[in-house]
N, CA, C and O atoms as a MOPAC input file, in Angstrom:
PM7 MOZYME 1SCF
protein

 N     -1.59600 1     0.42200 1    10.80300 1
 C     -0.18900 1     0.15200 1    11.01300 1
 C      0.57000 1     1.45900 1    10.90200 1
 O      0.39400 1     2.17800 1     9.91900 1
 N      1.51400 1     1.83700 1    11.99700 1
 C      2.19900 1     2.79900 1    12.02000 1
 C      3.60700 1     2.58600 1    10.86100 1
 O      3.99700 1     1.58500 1    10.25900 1
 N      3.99200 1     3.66400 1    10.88200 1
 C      5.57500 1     3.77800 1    10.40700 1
 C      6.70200 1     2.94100 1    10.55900 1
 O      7.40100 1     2.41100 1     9.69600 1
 N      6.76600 1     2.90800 1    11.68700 1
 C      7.76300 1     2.34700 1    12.57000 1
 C      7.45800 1     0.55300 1    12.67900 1
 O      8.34800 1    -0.28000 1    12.85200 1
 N      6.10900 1     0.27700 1    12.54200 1
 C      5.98300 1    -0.96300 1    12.19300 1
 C      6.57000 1    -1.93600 1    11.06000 1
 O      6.78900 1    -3.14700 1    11.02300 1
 N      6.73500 1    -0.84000 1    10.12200 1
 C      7.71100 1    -1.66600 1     8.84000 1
 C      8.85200 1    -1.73000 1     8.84800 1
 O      9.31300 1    -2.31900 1     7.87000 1
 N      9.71200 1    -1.28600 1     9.71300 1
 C     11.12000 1    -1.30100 1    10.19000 1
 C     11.46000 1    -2.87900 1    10.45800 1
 O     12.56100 1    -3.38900 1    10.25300 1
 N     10.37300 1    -3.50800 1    10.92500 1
 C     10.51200 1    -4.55000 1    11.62300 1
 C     10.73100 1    -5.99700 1     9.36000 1
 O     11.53300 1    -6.92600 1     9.26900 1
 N     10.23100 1    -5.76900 1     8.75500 1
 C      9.99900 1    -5.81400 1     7.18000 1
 C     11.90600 1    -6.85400 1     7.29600 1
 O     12.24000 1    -7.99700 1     6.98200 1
 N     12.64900 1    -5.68100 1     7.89000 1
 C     13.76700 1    -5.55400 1     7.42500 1
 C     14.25700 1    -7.23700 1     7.60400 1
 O     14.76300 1    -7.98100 1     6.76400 1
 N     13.90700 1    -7.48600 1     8.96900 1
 C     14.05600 1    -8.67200 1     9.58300 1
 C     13.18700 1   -10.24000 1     8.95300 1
 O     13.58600 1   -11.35700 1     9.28300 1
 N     12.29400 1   -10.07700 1     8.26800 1
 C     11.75500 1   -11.42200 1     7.64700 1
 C     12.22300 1   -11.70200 1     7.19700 1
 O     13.30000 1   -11.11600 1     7.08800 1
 N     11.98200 1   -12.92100 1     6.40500 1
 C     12.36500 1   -13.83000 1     5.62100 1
 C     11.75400 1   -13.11500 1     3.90900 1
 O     10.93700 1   -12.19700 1     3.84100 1
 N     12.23400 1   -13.63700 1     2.98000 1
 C     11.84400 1   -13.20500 1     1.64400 1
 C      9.83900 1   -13.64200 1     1.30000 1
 O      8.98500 1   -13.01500 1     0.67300 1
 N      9.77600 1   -14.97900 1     2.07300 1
 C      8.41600 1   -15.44000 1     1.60000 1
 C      7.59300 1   -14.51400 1     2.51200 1
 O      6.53200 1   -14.24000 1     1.95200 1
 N      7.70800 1   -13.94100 1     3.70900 1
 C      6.80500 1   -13.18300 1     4.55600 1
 C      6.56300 1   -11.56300 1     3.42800 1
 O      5.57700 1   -11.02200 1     2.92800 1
 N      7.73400 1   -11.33600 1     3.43600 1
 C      7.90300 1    -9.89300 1     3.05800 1
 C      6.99500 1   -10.08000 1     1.17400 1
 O      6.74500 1    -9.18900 1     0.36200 1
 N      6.82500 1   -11.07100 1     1.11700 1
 C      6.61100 1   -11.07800 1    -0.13500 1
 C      4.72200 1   -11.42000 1    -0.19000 1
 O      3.93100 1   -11.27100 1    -1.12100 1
 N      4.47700 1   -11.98500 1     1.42500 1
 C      3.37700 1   -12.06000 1     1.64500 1
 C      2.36600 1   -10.52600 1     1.77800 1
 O      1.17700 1   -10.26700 1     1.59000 1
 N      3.75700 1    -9.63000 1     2.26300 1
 C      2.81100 1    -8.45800 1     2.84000 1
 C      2.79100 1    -8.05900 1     1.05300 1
 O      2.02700 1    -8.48600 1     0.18800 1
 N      3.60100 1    -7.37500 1     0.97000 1
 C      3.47100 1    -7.36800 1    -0.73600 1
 C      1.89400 1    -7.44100 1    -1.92600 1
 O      1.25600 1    -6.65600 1    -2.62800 1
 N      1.86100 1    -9.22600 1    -1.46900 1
 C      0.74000 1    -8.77000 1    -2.19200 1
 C     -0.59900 1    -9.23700 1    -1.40000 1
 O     -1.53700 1    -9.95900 1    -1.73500 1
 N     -0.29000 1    -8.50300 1    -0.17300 1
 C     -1.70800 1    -8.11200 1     0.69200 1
 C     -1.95400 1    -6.26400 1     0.42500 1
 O     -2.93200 1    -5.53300 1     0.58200 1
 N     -0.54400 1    -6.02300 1    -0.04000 1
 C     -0.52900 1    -4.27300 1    -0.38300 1
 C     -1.13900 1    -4.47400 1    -1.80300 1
 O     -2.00200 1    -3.66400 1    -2.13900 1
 N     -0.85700 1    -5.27000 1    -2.50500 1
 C     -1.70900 1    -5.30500 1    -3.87500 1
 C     -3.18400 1    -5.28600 1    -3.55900 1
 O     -3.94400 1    -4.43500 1    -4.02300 1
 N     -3.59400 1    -6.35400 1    -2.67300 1
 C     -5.00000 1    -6.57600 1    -2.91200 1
 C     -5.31200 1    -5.34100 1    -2.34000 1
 O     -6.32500 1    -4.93700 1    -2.91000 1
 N     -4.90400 1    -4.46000 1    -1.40600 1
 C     -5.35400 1    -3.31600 1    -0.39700 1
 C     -5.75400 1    -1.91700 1    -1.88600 1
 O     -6.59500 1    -1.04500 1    -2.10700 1
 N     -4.61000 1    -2.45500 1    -2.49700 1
 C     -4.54100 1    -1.22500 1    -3.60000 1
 C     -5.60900 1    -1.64600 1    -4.49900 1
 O     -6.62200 1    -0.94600 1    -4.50400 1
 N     -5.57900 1    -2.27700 1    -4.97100 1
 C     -7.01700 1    -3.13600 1    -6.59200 1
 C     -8.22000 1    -2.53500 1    -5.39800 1
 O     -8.91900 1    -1.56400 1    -5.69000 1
 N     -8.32700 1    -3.10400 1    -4.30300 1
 C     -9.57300 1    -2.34900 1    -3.25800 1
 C     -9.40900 1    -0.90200 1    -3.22300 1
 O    -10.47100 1    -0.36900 1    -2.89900 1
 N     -8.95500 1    -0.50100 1    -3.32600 1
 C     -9.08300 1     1.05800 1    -2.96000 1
 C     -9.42500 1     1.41400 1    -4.50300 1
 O    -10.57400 1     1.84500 1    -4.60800 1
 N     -8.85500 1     1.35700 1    -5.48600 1
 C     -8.77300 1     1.89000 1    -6.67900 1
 C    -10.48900 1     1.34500 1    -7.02800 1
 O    -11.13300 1     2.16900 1    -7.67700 1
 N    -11.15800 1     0.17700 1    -6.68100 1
 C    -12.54300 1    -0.06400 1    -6.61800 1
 C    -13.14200 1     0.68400 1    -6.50100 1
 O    -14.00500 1     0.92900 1    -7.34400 1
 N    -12.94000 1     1.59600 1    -5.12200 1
 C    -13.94700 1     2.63000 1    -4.25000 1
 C    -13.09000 1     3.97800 1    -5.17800 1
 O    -13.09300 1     5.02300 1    -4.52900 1
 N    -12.44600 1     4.07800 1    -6.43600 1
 C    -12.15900 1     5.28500 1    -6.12800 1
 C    -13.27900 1     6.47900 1    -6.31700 1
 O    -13.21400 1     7.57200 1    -5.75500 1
 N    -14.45800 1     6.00000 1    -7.33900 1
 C    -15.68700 1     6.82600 1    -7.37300 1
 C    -16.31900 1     7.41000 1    -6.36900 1
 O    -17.28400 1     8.14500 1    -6.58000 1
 N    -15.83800 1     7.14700 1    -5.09800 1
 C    -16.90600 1     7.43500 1    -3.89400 1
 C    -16.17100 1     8.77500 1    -3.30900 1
 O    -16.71300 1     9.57000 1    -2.54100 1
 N    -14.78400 1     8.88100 1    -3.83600 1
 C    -14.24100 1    10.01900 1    -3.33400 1
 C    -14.01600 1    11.08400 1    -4.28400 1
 O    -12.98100 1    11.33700 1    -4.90000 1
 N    -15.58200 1    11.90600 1    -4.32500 1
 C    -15.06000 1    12.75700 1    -5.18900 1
 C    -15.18000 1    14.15400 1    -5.36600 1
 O    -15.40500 1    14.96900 1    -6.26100 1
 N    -14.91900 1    14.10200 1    -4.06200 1
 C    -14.48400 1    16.04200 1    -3.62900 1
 C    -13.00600 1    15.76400 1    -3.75900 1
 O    -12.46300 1    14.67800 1    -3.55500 1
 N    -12.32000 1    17.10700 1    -4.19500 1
 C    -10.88900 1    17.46000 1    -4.34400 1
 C    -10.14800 1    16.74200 1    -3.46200 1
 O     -9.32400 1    15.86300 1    -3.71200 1
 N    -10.76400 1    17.51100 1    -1.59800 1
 C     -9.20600 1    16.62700 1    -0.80000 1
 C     -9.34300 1    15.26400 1    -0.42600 1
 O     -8.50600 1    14.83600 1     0.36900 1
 N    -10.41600 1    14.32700 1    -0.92300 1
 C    -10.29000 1    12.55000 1    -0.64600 1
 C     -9.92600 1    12.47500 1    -2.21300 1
 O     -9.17600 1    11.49800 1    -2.22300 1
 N     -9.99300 1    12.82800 1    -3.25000 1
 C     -9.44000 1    12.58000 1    -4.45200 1
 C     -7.77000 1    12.36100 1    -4.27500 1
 O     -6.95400 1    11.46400 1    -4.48200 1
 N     -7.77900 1    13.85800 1    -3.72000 1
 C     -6.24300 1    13.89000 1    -2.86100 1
 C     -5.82000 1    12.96200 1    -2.49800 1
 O     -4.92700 1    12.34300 1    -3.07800 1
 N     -6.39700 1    12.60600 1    -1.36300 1
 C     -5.82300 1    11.80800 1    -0.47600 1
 C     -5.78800 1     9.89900 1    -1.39800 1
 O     -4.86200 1     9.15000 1    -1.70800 1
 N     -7.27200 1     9.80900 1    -1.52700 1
 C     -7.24000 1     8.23400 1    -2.58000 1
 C     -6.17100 1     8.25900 1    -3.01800 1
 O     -5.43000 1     7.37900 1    -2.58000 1
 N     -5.43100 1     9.45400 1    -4.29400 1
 C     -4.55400 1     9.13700 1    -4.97300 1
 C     -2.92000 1     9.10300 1    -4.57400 1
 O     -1.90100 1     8.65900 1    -5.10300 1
 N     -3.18200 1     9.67200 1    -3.60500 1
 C     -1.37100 1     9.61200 1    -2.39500 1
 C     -1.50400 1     8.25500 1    -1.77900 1
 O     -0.40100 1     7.80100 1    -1.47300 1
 N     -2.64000 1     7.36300 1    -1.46500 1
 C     -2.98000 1     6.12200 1    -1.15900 1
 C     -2.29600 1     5.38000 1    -1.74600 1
 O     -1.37900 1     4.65000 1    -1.36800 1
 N     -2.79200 1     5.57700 1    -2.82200 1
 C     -2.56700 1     4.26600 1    -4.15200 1
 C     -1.33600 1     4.45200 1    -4.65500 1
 O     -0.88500 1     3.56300 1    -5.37700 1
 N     -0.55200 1     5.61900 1    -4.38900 1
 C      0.78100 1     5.99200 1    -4.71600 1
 C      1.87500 1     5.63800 1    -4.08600 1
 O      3.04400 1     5.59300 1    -4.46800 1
 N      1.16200 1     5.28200 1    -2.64800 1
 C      2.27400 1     4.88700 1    -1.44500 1
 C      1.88400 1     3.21800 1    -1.35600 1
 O      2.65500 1     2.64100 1    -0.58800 1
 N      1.12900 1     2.55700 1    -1.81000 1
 C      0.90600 1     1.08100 1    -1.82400 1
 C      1.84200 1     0.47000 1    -3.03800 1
 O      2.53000 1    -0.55000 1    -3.00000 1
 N      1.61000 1     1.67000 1    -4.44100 1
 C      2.26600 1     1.32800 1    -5.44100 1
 C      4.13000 1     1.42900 1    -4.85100 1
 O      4.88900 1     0.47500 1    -5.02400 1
 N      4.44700 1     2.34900 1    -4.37700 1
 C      5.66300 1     2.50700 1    -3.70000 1
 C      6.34700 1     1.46300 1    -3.12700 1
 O      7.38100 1     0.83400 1    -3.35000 1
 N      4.91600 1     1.47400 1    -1.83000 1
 C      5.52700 1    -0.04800 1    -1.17200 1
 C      5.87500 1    -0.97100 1    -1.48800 1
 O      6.91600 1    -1.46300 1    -1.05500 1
 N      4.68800 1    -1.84700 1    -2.85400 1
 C      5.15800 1    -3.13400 1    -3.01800 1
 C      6.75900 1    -3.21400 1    -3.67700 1
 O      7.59400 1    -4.11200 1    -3.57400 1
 N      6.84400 1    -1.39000 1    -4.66600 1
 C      8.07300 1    -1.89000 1    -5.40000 1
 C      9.16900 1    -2.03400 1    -4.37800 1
 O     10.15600 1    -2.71300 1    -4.66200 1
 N      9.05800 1    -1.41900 1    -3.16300 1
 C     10.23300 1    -1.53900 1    -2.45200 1
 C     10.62000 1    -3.43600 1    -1.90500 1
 O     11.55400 1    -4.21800 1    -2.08100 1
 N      9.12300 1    -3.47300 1    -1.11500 1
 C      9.46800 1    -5.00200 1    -0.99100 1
 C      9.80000 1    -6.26800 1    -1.80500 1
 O      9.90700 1    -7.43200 1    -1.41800 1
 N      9.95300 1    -5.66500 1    -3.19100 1
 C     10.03500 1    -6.60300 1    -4.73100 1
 C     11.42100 1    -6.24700 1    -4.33000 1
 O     11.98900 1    -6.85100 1    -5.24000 1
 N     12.24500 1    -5.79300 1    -3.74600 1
 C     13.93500 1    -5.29900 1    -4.48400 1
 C     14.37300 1    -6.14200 1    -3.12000 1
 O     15.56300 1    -6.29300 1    -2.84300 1

């Protein structure tokens, strides 16, 4: 999913937006699973800007 795809967020209803929410939870508990497998510096990197921008997301769609 691009950028510009969540623009569209703005327009649901509270129960949709609350659906993606915690499909970003389960995406995040999954990633944080695998985080052992990444463990050279720049996928450490990257895993943890992952899990930083899922954590981000859901708080935005909670407000």
């Amino acid at each position: 999913m691009r950028k510009k795809h969540g623009r569209a967020l703005v327009e649901v209803d509270d129960e949709h937006r609350h659906q993606v929410r915690k499909d970003a939870k389960k995406l995040r508990y999954g990633a944080e699973f695998f985080a052992t497998l990444f463990d050279d510096k720049p996928r450490a990197r990257r895993h943890k800007r992952f899990l930083e921008k899922m954590s981000t997301m859901r708080t935005i769609l909670a407000i």
